[in-house]
C-alpha positions as CSV (number, residue, x, y, z in Angstrom):
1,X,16.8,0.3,-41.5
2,X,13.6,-0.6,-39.2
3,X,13.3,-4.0,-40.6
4,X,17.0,-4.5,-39.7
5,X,16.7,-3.3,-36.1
6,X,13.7,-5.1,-35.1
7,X,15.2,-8.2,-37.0
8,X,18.3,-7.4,-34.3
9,X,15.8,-6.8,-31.6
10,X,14.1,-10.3,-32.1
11,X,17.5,-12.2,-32.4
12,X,18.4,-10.5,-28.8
13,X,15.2,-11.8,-27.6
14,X,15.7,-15.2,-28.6
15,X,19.2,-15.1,-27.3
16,X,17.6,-13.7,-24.0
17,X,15.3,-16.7,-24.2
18,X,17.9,-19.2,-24.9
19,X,20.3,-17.5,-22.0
20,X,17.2,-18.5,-19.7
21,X,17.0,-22.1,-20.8
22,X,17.6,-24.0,-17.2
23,X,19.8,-26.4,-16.9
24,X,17.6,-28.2,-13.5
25,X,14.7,-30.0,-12.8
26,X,12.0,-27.4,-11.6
27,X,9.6,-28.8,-10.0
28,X,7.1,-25.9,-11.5
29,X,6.5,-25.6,-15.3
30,X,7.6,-21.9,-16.3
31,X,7.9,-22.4,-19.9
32,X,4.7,-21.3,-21.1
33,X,4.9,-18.3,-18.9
34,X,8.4,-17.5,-19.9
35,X,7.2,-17.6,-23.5
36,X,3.9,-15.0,-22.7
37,X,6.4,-12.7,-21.2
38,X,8.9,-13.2,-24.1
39,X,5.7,-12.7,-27.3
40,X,4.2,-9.4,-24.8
41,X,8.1,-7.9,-24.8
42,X,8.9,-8.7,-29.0
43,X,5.4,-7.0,-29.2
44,X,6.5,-3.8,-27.2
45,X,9.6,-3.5,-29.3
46,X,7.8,-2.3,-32.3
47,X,7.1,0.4,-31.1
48,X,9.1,1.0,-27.9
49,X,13.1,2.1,-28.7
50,X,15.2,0.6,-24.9
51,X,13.4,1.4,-21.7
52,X,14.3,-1.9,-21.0
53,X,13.6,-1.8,-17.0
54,X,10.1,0.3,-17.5
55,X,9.6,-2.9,-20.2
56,X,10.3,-5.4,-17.6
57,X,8.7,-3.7,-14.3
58,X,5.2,-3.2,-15.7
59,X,5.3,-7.3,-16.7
60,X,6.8,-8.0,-13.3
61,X,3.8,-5.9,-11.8
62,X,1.4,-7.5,-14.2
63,X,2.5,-10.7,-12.7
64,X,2.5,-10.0,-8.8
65,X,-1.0,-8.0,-9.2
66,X,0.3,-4.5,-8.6
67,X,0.0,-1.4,-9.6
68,X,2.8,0.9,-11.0
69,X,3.4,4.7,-10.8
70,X,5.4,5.7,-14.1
71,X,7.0,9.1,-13.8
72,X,8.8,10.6,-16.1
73,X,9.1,14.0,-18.0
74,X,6.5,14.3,-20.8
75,X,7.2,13.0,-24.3
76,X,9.2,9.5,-23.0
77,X,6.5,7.0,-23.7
78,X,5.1,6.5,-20.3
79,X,1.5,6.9,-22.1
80,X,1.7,4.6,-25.1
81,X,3.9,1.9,-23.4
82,X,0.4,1.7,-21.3
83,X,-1.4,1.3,-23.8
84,X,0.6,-1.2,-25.9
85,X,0.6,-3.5,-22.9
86,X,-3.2,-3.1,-22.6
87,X,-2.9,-4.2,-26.6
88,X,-0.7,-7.6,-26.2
89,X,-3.6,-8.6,-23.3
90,X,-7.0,-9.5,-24.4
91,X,-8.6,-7.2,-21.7
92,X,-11.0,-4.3,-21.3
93,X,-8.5,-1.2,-21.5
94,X,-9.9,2.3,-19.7
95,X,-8.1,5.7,-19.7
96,X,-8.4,8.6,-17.0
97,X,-7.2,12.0,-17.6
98,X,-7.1,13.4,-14.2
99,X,-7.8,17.5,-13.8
100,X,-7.8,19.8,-10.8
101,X,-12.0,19.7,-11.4
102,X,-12.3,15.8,-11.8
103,X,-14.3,14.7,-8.9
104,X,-14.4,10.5,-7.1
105,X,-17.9,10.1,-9.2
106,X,-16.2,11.1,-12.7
107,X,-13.9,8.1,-11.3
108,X,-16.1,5.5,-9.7
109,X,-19.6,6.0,-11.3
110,X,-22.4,7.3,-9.6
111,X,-26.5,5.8,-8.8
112,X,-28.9,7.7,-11.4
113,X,-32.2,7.5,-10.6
114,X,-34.5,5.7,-13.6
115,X,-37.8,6.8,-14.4
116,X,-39.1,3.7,-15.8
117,X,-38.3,1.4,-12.7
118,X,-38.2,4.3,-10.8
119,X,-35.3,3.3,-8.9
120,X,-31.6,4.2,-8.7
121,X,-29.2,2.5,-10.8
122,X,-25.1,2.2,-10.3
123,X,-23.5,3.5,-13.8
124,X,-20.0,2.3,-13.6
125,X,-17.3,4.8,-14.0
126,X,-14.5,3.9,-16.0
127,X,-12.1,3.1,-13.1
128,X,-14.4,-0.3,-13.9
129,X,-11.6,-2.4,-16.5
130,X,-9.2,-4.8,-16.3
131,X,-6.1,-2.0,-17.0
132,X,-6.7,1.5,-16.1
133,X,-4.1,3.9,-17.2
134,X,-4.1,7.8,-15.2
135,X,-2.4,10.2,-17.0
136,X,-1.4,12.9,-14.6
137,X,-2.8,11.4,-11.4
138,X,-1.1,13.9,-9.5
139,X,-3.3,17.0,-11.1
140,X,-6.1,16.0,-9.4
141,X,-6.9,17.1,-5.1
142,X,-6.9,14.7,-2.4
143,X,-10.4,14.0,-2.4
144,X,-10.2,12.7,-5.6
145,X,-6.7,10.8,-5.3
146,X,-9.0,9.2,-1.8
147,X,-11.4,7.4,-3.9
148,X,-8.4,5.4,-5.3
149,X,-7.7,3.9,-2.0
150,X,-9.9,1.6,-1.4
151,X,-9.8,0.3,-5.5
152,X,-6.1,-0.1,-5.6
153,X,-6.3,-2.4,-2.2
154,X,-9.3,-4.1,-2.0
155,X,-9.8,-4.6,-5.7
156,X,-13.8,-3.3,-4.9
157,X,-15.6,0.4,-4.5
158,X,-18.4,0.8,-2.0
159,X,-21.3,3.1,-3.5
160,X,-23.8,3.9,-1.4
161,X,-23.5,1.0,1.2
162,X,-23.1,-1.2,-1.3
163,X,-19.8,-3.0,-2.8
164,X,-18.7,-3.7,-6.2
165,X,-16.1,-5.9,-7.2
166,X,-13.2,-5.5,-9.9
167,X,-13.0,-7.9,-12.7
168,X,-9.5,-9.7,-12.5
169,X,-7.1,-8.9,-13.9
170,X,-7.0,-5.4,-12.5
171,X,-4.1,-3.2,-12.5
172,X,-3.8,0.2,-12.2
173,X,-0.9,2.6,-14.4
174,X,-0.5,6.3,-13.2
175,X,1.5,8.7,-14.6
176,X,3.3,11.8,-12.9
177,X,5.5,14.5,-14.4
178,X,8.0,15.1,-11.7
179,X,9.2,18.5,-13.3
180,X,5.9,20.8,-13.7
181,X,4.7,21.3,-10.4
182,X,2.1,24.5,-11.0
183,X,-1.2,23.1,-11.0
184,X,-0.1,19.5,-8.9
185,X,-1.0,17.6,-5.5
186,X,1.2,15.9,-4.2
187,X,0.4,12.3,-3.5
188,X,-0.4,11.3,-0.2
189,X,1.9,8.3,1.6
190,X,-1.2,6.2,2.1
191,X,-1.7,6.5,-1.9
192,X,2.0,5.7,-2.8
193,X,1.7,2.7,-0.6
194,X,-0.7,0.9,-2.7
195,X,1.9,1.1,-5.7
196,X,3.8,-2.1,-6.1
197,X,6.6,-0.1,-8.0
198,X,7.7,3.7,-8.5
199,X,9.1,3.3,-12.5
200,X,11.4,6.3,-13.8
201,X,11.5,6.8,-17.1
202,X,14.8,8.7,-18.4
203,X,15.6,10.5,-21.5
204,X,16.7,7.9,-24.6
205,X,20.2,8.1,-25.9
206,X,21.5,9.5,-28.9
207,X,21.1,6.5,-30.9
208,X,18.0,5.3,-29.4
209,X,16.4,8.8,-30.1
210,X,17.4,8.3,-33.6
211,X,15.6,5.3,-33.9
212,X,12.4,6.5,-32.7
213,X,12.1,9.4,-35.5
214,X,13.1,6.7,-37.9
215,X,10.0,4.1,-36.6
216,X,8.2,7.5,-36.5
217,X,8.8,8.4,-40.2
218,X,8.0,4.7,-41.6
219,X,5.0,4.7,-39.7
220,X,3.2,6.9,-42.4
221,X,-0.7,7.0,-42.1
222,X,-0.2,3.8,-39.1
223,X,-1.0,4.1,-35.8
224,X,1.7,2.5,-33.4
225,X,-1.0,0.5,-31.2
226,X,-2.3,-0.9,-34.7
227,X,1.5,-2.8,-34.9
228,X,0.7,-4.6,-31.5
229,X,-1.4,-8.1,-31.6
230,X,-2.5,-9.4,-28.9
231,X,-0.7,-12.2,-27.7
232,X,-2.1,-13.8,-24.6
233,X,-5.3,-13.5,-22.6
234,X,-6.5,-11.8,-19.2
235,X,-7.3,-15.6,-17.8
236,X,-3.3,-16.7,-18.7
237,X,-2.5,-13.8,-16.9
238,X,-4.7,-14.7,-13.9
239,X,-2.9,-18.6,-13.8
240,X,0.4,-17.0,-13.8
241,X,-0.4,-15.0,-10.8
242,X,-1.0,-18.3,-9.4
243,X,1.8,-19.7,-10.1
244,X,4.2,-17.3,-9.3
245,X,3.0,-17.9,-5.7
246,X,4.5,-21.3,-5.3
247,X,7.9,-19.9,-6.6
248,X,10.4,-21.1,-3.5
249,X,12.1,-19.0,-0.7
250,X,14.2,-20.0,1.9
251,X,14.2,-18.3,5.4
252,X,17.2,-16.5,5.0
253,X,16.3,-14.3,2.0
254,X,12.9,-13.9,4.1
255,X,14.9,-12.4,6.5
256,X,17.4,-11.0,4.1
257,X,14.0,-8.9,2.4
258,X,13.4,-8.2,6.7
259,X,16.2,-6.4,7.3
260,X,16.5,-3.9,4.5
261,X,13.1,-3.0,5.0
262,X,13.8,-2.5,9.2
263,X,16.9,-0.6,8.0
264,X,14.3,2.2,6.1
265,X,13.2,2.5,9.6
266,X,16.5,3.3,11.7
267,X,18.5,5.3,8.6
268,X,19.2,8.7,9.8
269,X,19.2,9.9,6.1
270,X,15.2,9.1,6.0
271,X,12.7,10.8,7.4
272,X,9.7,7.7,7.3
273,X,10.8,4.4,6.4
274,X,9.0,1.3,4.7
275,X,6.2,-0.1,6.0
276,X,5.4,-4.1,6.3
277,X,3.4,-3.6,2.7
278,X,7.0,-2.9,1.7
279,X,8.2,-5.9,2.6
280,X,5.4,-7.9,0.9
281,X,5.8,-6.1,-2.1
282,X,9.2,-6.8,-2.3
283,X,8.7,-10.6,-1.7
284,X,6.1,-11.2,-4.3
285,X,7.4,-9.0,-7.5
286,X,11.3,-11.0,-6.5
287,X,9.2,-14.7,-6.9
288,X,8.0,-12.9,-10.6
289,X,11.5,-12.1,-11.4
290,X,12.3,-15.6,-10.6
291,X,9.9,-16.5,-12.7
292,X,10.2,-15.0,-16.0
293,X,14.5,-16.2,-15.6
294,X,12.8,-19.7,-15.6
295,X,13.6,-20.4,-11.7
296,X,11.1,-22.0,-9.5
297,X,13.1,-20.2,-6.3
298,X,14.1,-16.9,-4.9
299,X,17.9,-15.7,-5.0
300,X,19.4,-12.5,-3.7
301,X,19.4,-11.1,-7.0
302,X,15.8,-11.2,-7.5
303,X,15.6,-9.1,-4.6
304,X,18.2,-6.5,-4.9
305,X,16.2,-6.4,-8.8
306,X,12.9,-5.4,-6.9
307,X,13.8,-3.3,-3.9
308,X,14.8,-0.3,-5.4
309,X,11.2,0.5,-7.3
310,X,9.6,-1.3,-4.6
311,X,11.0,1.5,-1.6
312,X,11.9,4.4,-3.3
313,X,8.4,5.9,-3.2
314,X,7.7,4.5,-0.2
315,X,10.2,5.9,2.4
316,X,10.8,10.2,2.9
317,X,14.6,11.8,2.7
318,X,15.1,14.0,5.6
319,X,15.4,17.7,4.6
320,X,18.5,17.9,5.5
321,X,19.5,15.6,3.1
322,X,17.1,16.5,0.3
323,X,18.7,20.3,0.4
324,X,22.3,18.3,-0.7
325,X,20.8,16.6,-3.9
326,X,20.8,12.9,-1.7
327,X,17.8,11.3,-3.6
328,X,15.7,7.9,-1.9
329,X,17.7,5.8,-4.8
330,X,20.8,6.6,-3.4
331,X,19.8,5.9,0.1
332,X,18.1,2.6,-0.4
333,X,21.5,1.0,-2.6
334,X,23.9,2.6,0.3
335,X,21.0,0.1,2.8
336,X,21.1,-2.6,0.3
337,X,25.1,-2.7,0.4
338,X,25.2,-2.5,4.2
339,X,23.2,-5.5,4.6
340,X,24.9,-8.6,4.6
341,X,23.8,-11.2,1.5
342,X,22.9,-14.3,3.0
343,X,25.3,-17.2,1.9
């Protein structure tokens, strides 16, 4: 029965691959990066049963060099599906398990002095790798959420007077349990700012939950990271970044991507709306959708595909409107639908 359904999964791929075949001249070559993104996904799908827009968001983020905030109630693969990405990449892979009692050094590192030299030396913390997943970043306090500031912008920590720079690729996964709220700290704006995308994970269907216990039960004494090969390296990932920058947009969809983040501002539903980082964010991860379709330019697709995980983290529901169940979600599609497509 597994054989069958991955055999079913990997025809769907190469339909989904043959779908994308473009008909026009581009003037970039995607086809090697449309074929990474296509080996990382039939890689994932051992182990991973749907979640086909968490699947598809973490590449995109991979891509436009941001980081993601997966939430999600526990148990629906928000952990492992970080780690099987870290898997398919050959890069250095860390893991932070955040606690009310975790302080920025447990994070960053700290100087230890050295006997021998008698000196102090920087011992890198583990927020030091390529892909760092936090599990539970909202159970730790603010002082400790602060030291992720500066990392998650500026790609660098300052110790001491002195600065350190991340090794690219770096991307930074976080995990939140939006049920359990005894024990939590909220997030601060400035901190959900620096997330390219807000991913919700939702339950699995019926069918899809059957499948799981059935890859479960012929796993046997296997791990599920031990399925996943490695299919493409940190440096790949680092070109493609590159070239996703010359992906094409006219003037019109910049303004298009303008005026649904101005209309966060003046929505009487929203108590903050979406800063200019918002706006950028949406730009860059809509060129990586382009991308991985195989177009070397923008449409208005590609950016009604990233503005919803791009804003609904970023911008606050007025009370009022939080007390009758309206969520950010809704808000942001009624704004999408309100503004007009450009033509």
């Amino acid at each position: 029965m597994e054989t069958e359904n991955n055999e079913q999964e990997n025809i769907n791929l190469s339909k989904e691959r043959e779908n994308k075949n473009i008909e026009f001249e581009s003037r970039l070559n995607l086809a090697e990066l449309q074929e990474s993104v296509f080996k990382i996904k039939e890689q994932l799908r051992k182990v991973i049963v749907g979640q086909k827009d968490m699947l598809d968001l973490l590449i995109v983020s991979l891509l436009s060099n941001g980081h993601v905030l997966i939430e999600g109630v526990p148990g629906v693969a928000k952990t492992i599906t970080a780690k099987l990405l870290a898997k398919t990449i050959a890069i250095d892979f860390s893991r932070i398990q955040f606690t009310p009692d975790l302080m920025p050094s447990d994070i960053l590192g700290t100087s230890v002095y050295n006997l021998q030299i008698s000196e102090f030396e920087f011992k890198k913390g583990p927020i030091f790798s390529n892909m760092v997943l936090i599990d539970e970043i909202n159970r730790s306090p603010a002082k400790t959420q602060a030291a992720l500031f500066e990392v998650m912008e500026e790609k660098q920590v300052t110790i001491d007077g002195k600065k350190y720079k991340m090794e690219e690729p770096f991307i930074v996964l976080a995990t939140q349990n939006p049920i359990e709220q005894e024990g939590t700290y909220r997030l601060p704006e400035a901190q959900l700012d620096r997330f390219l995308f807000k991913v919700n994970v939702e339950y699995p269907n019926a069918e899809e939950e059957l499948e799981i216990i059935m890859r479960e039960q012929a796993l046997e004494d296997k791990t599920k990271v031990s399925k996943i090969d490695t299919v493409i390296s940190g440096e790949k990932i680092i070109e493609y970044r590159s070239l996703i920058k010359q992906i094409a947009i006219e003037e019109n969809l910049l303004k298009y991507i303008t005026n649904i983040v101005v209309n966060t501002r003046s929505n009487s539903f929203l108590y903050l709306g979406a800063s200019p980082r918002a706006s950028i964010a949406i730009l860059n991860s809509s060129k990586a959708f382009a991308a991985i379709e195989g177009r070397d330019f923008v449409t208005p697709e590609d950016i009604k595909r990233a503005t919803i995980p791009v804003l609904q983290h970023r911008v606050i529901v007025t009370p009022e409107r939080e007390m009758e169940g309206i969520t950010s979600k809704q808000i942001i599609e009624q704004i999408i639908e309100a503004v007009e497509i450009p033509r």
